[in-house]
C-alpha positions as a Markdown table, in Angstrom:
| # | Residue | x | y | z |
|---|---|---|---|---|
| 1 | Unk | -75.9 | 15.9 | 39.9 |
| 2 | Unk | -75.4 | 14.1 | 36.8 |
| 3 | Unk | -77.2 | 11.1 | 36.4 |
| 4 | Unk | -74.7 | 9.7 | 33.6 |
| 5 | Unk | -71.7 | 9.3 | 36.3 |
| 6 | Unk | -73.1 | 7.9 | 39.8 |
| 7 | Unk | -70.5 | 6.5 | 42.5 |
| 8 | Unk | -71.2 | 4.3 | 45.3 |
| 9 | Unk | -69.7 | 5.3 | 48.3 |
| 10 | Unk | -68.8 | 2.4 | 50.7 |
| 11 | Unk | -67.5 | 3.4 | 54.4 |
| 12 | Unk | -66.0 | 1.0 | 56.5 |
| 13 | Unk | -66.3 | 1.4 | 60.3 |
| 14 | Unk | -64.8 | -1.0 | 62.0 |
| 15 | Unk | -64.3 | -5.4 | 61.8 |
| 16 | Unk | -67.7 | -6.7 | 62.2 |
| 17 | Unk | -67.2 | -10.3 | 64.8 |
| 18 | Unk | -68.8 | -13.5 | 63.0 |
| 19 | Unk | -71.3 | -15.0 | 65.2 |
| 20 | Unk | -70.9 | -18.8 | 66.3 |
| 21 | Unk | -67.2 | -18.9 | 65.5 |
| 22 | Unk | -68.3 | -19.2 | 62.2 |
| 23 | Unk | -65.5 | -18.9 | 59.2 |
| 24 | Unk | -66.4 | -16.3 | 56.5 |
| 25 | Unk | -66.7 | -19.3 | 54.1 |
| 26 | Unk | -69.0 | -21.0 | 56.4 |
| 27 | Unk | -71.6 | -18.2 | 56.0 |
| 28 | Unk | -74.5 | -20.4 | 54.5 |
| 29 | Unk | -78.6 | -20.5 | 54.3 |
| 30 | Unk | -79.9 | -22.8 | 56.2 |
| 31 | Unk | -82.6 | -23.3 | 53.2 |
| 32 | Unk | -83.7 | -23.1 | 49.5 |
| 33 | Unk | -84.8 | -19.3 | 48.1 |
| 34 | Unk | -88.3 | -18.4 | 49.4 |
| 35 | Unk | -88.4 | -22.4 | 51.3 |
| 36 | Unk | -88.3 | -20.8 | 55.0 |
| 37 | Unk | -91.4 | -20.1 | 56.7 |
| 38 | Unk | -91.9 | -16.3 | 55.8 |
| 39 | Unk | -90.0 | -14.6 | 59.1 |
| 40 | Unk | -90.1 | -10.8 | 60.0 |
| 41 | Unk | -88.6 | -8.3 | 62.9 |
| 42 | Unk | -91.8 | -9.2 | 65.0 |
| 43 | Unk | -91.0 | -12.5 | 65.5 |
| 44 | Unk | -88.1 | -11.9 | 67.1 |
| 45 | Unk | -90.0 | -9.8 | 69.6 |
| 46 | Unk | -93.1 | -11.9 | 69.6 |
| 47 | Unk | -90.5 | -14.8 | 70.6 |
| 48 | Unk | -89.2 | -13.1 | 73.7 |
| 49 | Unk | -85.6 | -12.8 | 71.7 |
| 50 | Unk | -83.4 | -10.9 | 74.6 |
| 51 | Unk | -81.9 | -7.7 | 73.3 |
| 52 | Unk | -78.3 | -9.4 | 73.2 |
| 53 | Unk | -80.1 | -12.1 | 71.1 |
| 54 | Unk | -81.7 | -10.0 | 68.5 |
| 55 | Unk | -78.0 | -8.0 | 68.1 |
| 56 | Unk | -77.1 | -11.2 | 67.3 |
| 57 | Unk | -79.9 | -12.6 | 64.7 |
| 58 | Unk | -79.6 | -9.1 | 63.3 |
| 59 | Unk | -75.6 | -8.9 | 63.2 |
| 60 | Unk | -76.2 | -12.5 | 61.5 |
| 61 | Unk | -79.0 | -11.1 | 59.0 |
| 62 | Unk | -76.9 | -8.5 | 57.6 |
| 63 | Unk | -73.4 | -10.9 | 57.0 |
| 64 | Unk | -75.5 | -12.9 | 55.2 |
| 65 | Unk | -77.5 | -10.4 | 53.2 |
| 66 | Unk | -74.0 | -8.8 | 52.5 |
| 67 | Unk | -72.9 | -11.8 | 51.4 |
| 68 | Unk | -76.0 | -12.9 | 49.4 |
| 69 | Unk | -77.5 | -9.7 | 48.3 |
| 70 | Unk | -80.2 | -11.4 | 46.1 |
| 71 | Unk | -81.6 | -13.4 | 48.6 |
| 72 | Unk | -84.3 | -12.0 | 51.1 |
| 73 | Unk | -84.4 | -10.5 | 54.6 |
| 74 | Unk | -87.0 | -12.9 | 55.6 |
| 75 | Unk | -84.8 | -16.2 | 54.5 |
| 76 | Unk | -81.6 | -14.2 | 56.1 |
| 77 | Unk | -83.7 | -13.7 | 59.6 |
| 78 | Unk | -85.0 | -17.4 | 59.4 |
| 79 | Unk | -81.3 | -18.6 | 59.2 |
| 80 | Unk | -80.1 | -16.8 | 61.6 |
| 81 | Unk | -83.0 | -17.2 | 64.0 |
| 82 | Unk | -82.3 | -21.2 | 63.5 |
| 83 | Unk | -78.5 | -20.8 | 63.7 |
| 84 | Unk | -79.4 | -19.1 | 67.4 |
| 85 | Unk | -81.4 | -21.4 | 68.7 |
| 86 | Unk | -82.0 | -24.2 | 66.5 |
């Protein structure tokens, strides 16, 4: 492999549904960088998220991690943890 020429495959599988009815536009943290309360997978659990509720939080996580790349997976959980249930 040559390691002067790299692509960057990107496969599309199928329309992924905003949660909330939210627009694409509305997709926003709820806080500053690094001003959430550090928030992991265990929570979720530890919170007694149903299953349909953490395919939610998660489907959330990774919109806005798409959409915000630099920011981190603990301030994309904490948003959408709040956007599910406050």
């Amino acid at each position: 492999m040559n390691s002067e020429h790299e692509h960057t495959v990107v496969t599309h599988l199928y329309h992924v549904k905003i949660p909330y009815h939210l627009k694409p536009q509305e997709l926003q943290f709820e806080t500053e960088p690094n001003k959430a309360p550090e928030t992991s997978l265990m929570d979720l659990i530890n919170d007694g998220y149903t299953d349909e509720e953490i395919r939610v939080v998660l489907r959330s996580t990774v919109l806005l991690l798409e959409a915000y790349p630099h920011r981190s997976l603990s301030d994309a959980l904490h948003t959408s943890m709040v956007w599910l249930r406050g």
